[in-house]
Residue, then its C-alpha position, 0 to 999 in steps of 0.5 A: x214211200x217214193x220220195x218226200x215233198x215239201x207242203x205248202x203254206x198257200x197264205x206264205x207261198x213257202x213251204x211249212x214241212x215235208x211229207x214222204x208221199x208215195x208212188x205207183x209202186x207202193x199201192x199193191x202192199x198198201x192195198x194188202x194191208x187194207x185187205x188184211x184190216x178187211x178181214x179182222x173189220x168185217x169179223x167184228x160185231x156189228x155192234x163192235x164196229x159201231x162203239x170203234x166209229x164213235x171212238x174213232x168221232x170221240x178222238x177227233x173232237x179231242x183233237x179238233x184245234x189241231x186238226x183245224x190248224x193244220x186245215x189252215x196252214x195246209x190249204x188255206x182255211x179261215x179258222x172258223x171254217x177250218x173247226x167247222x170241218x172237224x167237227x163235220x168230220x166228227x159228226x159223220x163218224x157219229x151219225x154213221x156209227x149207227x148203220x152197222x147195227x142197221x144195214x138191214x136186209x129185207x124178207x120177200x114172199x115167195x111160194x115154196x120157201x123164204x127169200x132173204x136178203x143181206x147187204x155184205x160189204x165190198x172189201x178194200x175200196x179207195x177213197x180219192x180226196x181233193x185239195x179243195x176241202x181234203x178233211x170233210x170229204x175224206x171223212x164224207x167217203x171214208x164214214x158210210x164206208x167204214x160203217x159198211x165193213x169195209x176197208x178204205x184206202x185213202x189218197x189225198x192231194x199231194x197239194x193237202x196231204x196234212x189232215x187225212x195224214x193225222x186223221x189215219x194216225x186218230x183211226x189207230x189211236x182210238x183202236x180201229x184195227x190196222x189196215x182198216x183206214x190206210x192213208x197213202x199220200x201220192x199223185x195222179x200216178x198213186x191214184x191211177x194205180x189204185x183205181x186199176x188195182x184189181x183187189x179195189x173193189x170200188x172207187x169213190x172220187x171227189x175232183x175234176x169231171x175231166x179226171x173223173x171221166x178218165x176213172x169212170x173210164x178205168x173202172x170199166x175195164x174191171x166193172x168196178x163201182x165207182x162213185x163221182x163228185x165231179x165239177x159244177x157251174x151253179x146258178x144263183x136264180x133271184x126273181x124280181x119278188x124276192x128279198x132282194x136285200x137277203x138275196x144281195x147279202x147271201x150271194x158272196x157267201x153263196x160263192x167265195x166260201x173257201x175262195x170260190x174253190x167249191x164245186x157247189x158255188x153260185x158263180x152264175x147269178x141270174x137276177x130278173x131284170x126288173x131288179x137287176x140294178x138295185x141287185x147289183x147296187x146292193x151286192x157291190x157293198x156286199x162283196x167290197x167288205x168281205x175282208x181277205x187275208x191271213x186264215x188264222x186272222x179271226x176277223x177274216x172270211x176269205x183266205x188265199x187259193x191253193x196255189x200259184x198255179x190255181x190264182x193263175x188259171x183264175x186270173x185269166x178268167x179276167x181278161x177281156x171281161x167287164x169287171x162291176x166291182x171287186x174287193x181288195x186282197x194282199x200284196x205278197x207272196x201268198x197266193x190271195x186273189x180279191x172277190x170279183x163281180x163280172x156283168x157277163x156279156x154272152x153266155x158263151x164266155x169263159x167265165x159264165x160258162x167254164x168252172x173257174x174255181x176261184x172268187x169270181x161270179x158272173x151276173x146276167x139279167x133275164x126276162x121271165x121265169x121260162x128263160x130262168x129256167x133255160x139259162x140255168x140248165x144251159x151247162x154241161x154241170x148240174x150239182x147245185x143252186x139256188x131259188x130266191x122268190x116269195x111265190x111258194x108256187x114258182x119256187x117248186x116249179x123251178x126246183x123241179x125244172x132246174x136239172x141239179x141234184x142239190x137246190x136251196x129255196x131262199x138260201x144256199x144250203x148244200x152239203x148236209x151229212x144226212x141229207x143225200x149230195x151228188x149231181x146230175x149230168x157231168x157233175x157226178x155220179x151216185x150219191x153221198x151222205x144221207x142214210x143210204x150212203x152205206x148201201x153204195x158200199x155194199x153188195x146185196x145178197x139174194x138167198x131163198x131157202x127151200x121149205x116143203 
């Protein structure tokens, strides 16, 4: 390893411990030693490999607190969402514990022999997490990965390298052989060499769409597969028959989860206009009460953002705008913003417009179900949203309109591990989770045999 950096406890604003993180250099040997794990993974059974997943989801559920904790002081997470994500992680590796006994291949008719097909395994793939929810989405890439016979390097932020780190070390103690998950805490630069390796056959990406589309640009070069959860603007859509106390009262959950630092977050409200003030009336109360604070607090339901940096850059969404109500943060060094609620003016600002990526949501009025439809779809992302109406009609219509790849009618549901996740337009590319998850990390094989 290059160097060893402290880690950040973002609710402090001080470091907790440091971590050996490593370079551009340290790629090629840690992409020789996935390759070396490759070889004795894909040797095994498949029935083998799926008893080492369901180890492997039997030692992360005995080490869930642990795991927990260090999501919160590493990033910030309230404590129930934080065991929340253990047990997503636990869950993944059981579900996709089964796909190795199931990657089926297909028998085709054909004159004059028979056509078979085998899905075989990519090889040593990377696997690059983000900072926002660095335990889940690893566990979201490197599951059907695993599960498909390959071997995953995985790169998680240097901002939240904790979990994956344990996560790596509970791979080994449940016995999955070494190099099978390699877990190489880096930078840009640590990223960027795993992507331009030419032994990394494939590249799975969780982050920004503008570092995304400088790694689909890389992946070119090489051909090389790549998939892409990128950034989103989702939008909130309540017509005027809706549940209106429902709708006011799921709509901050909808978007400061995890402080607002989701990339399916609702921070574009659009409310029918006849509603539009009894909507607000009753989000105000709605958001004042969320309680801010110390995620170990179990009373608390939104922590701090990762860092200075990122309470900065949010900031600066506020400037000039016309704020309806926020709710109180703590003083101090930690990195707390309070939940913000802004009356957009123009759909050509910033903060309706640009992801922000912190507590704050915007809301505009519109006129009928044609220009709901216009405005959520007036954005260069399209990963999720919701759809709060009684009209079972409208809500099919309007799913079907709405150019995004995850929708919810009547709640903000997104992210479930065997549903398919990803987006349209420049919010990714491919899909994640759900039963077809291990194809993408599979070639498929044709073979005909000859018969006379």
């Amino acid at each position: 390893m290059t160097s060893t950096v402290p880690v950040i406890n973002p609710s402090t604003g001080h470091a907790f411990t440091e971590v050996a993180m490593a370079g551009p250099a340290d790629v090629d040997a840690a992409v020789g030693v996935a390759a070396a794990g490759f070889a004795q993974w894909r040797a095994l059974a498949p029935g083998e490999r799926a008893r080492l997943l369901r180890a492997f989801a039997t030692t992360v559920e005995r080490h869930r607190t642990e795991l927990a904790e260090l999501e919160i002081t590493n990033a910030g997470h309230p404590r129930g969402n934080a065991l929340w994500e253990a047990d997503n992680v636990r869950d993944v590796l059981n579900y996709y514990a089964g796909a190795p006994e199931r990657l089926f291949g297909r028998q085709i008719p054909v004159p004059g022999g028979v056509d078979v097909t085998f899905r075989e395994p990519l090889g040593v793939v990377g696997i690059i997490v983000p900072w926002n929810f660095p335990m889940p989405i690893a566990g979201w890439g490197f599951g059907p990965a695993l599960a498909a016979g390959n071997a995953v390097v995985l790169k998680p932020s240097e901002l939240t390298p904790c979990t994956a780190l344990r996560l790596g070390e509970l791979a080994l103690e449940a016995g999955l052989p070494e190099g099978v998950l390699t877990v190489l805490p880096g930078d840009g630069a640590v990223g960027q060499a795993l992507v331009d390796h030419p032994d990394v056959r494939k590249i799975s990406f969780t982050g920004s769409t503008r570092v995304g589309k400088t790694i689909m640009a890389r992946c070119a070069t090489q051909v090389k597969r790549c998939t892409l959860e990128l950034g989103g603007k989702s939008a909130n859509v309540i017509f005027a028959d809706a549940d209106i106390d429902a709708a006011a009262a799921s709509a901050p959950g909808a978007v400061f989860d995890n402080s607002g630092q989701d990339c399916c977050a609702r921070s574009r409200i659009l409310v029918q206009a006849g509603v539009y003030e009894e909507f607000l009336a009753k989000l105000g109360p709605a958001v004042t009460a969320i309680r801010v604070g110390d995620p170990t607090d179990p009373e608390v339901a939104m922590g701090p953002l990762i860092s200075a940096a990122q309470r900065d850059r949010v900031r600066g969404y506020l400037d000039g705008v016309e704020v309806a109500f926020a709710g109180r943060a703590p003083e101090g060094d930690g990195f707390f913003l309070p939940p913000t609620v802004v009356t957009a003016t123009d759909v050509d600002q910033p903060v309706w417009r640009e992801e922000v990526f912190g507590p704050v949501v915007s809301v505009l009025p519109f006129a009928d179900e044609a220009e709901a439809v216009q405005l959520a779809n007036d954005s260069d992302y399209g990963l999720s949203g919701s759809i709060f109406t009684r009209d079972l009609d409208r809500a099919l219509r309007v799913a079907r309109a709405v150019q995004a790849g995850n929708l919810s009618v009547n709640s903000h549901s997104s992210v479930r591990y065997w549903t398919p996740f990803g987006g349209y337009k420049q919010s990714g590319l491919g899909r994640e989770l759900g039963p077809d998850a291990p194809d993408a990390f599979t070639e498929e094989k044709n073979v005909f045999i000859a018969h006379g």
